[in-house]
C-alpha positions as CSV (number, residue, x, y, z in Angstrom):
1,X,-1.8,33.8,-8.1
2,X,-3.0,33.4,-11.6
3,X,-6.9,33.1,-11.1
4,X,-7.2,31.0,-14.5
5,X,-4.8,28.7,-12.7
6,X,-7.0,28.5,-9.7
7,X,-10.1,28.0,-11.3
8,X,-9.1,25.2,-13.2
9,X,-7.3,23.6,-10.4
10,X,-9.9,23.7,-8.2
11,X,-12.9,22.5,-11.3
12,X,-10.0,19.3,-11.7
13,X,-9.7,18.6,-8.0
14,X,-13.4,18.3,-7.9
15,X,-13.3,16.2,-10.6
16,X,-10.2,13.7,-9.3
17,X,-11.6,13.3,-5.4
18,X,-15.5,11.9,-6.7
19,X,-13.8,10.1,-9.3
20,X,-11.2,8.5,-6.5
21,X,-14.4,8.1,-4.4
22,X,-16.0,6.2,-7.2
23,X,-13.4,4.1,-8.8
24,X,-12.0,3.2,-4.5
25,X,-15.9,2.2,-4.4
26,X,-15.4,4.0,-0.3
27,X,-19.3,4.7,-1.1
28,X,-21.6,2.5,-3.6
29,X,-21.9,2.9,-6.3
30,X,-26.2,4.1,-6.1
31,X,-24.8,7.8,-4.9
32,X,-22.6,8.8,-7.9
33,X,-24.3,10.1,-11.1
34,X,-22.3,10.6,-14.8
35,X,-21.2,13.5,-15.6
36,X,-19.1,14.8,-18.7
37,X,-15.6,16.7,-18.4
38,X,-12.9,17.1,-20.0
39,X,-14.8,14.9,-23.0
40,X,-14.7,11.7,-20.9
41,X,-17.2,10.5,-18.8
42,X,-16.7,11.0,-15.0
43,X,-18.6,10.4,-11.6
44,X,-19.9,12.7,-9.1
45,X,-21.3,12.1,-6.0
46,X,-24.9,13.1,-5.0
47,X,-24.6,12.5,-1.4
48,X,-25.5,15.6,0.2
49,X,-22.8,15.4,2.9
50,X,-19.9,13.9,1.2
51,X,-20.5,16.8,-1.6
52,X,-20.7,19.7,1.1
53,X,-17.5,18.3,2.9
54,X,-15.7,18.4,-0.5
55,X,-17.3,21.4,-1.1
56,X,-15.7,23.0,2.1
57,X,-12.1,21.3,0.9
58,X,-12.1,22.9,-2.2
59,X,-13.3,26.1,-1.2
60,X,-10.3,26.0,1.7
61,X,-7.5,24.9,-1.8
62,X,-8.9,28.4,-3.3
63,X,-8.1,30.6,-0.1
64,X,-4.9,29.0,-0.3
65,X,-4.0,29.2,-3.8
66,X,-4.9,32.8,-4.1
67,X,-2.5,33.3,-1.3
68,X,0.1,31.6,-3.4
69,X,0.3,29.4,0.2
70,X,-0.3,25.8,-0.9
71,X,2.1,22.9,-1.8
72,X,0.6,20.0,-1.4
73,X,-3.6,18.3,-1.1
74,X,-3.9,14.6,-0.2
75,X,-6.8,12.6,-0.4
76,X,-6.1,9.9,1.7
77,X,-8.4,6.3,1.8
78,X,-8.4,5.1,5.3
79,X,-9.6,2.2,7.4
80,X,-12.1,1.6,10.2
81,X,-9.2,2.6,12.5
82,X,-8.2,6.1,10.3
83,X,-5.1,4.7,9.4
84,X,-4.3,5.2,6.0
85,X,-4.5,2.7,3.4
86,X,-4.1,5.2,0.1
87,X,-2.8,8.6,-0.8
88,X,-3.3,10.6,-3.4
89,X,-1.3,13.4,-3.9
90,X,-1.5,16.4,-5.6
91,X,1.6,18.8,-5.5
92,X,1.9,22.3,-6.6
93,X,5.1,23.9,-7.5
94,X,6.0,27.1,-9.9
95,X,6.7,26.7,-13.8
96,X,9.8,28.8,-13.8
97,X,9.9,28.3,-17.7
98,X,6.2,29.0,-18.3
99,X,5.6,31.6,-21.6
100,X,2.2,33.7,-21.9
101,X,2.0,32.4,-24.9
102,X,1.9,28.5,-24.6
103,X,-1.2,26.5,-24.4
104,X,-3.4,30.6,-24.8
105,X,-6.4,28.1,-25.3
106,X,-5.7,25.6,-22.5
107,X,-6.2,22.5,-24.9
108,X,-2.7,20.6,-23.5
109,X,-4.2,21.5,-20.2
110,X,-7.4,19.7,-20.9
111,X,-5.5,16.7,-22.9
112,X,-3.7,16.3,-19.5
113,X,-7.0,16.4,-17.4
114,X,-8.5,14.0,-19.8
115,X,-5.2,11.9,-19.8
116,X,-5.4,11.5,-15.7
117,X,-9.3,10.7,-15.7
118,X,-8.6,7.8,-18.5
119,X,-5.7,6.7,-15.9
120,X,-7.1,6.9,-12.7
121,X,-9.3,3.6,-13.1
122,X,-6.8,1.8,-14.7
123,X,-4.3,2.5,-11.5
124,X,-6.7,1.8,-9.2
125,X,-7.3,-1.5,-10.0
126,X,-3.6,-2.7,-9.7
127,X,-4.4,-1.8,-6.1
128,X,-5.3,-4.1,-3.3
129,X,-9.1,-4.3,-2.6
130,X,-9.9,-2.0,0.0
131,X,-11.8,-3.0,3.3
132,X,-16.1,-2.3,3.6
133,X,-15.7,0.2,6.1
134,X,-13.3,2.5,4.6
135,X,-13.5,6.6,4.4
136,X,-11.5,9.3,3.1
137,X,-9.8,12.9,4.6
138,X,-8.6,15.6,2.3
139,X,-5.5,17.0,4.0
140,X,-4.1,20.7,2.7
141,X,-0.7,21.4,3.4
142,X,-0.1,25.0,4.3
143,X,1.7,27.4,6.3
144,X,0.7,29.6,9.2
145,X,-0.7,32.5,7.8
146,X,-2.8,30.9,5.6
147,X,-4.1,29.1,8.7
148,X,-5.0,32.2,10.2
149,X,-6.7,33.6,7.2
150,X,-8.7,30.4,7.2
151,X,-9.6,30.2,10.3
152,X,-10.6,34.4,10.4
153,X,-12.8,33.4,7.1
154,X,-16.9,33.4,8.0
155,X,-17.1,30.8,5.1
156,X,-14.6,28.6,6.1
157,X,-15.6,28.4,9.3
158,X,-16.6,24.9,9.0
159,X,-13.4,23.4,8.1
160,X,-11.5,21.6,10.5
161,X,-7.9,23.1,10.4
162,X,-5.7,21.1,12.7
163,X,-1.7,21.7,12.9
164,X,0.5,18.6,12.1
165,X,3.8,17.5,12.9
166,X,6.0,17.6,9.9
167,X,7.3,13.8,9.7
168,X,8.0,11.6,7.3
169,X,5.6,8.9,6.3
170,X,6.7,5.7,5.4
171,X,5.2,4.3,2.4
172,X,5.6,0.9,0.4
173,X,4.7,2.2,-2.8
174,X,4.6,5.1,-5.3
175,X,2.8,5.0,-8.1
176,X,2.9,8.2,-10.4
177,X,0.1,9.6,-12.0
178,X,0.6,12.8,-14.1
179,X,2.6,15.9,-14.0
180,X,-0.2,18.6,-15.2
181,X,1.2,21.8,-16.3
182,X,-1.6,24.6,-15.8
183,X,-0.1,28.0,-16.5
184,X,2.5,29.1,-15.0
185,X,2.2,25.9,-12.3
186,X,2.7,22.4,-12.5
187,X,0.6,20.0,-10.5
188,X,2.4,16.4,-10.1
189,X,0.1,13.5,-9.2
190,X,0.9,10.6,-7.8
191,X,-0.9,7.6,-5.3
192,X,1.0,6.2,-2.1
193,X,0.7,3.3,-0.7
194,X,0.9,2.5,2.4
């Protein structure tokens, strides 16, 4: 897997789930600080246990990517109840007509980074108001092999793989985001609703 890829996946994921967290308002608003990224202004949270758990996420994607064994992350908003109210979901496919020698200085790839931060708030308000006792789960989907190397992985040990039932979810709404070309990958974003 293209590191550069990786990397910058992995620096815009971090970026889209404390922005979610923010704009969703799962956690006040007194635990996120501003930041600048992509040349907008974004939000990340200082809460030391939400940060290590999407720490421990993220750290999980990059096993994953590098193994080329990743298609999809969610980061789902759920109730009191874990039921989920939102998705958002982040879909990884291969560029089969990526060229070396398009975007050499990433600056589409940022435009398009920048582009989904400007949206995200926007979208999220055309959503219904969520409930006070809301949380969130990041889910990775992946295959069996990449389980195992997880779950082998001293500094992954942490993360709580569990196997899931491959079924379709129902959902009453899609709402696109952005597709994100980043090398020789595209990344299409999108929020269900449930």
């Amino acid at each position: 897997m293209d590191a550069c890829f990786v990397d910058v996946t992995i620096e815009f994921l971090a970026v889209a789930f404390h922005s979610i967290l923010y704009y969703t308002s799962v956690y006040p608003e007194s635990i996120f600080e501003t930041r600048r990224k992509y040349n907008v202004v974004v939000y990340r949270s200082i809460h030391p246990e939400v940060n290590q758990y999407i720490d421990l996420c993220l750290k999980t994607v990059a096993e994953c990517l590098k193994a080329g064994r990743l298609t999809r992350i969610e980061f789902a908003i759920t109730d009191a109840n874990y039921k989920t109210i939102y998705k958002f979901i982040f879909d990884i496919e291969k560029n089969e007509h990526y060229e070396d020698t398009m975007d050499a200085y990433l600056i589409e790839i940022e435009q398009n980074l920048r582009a989904f931060c400007l949206k995200l708030p926007t979208l999220i308000e055309r959503i219904r108001d969520l409930p006070e006792d809301c949380s969130f789960s990041i889910y990775i989907h992946t295959d069996e092999s990449a389980a195992v190397s997880i779950a082998c992985n001293a500094d992954l040990e942490g993360f709580p793989m569990v196997e899931r039932e491959e079924k379709q979810e129902e959902c009453d709404q899609i709402i696109p985001l952005r597709r994100i070309s980043i090398r020789s990958y595209n990344l299409d974003t999108y929020i269900e609703v449930s």
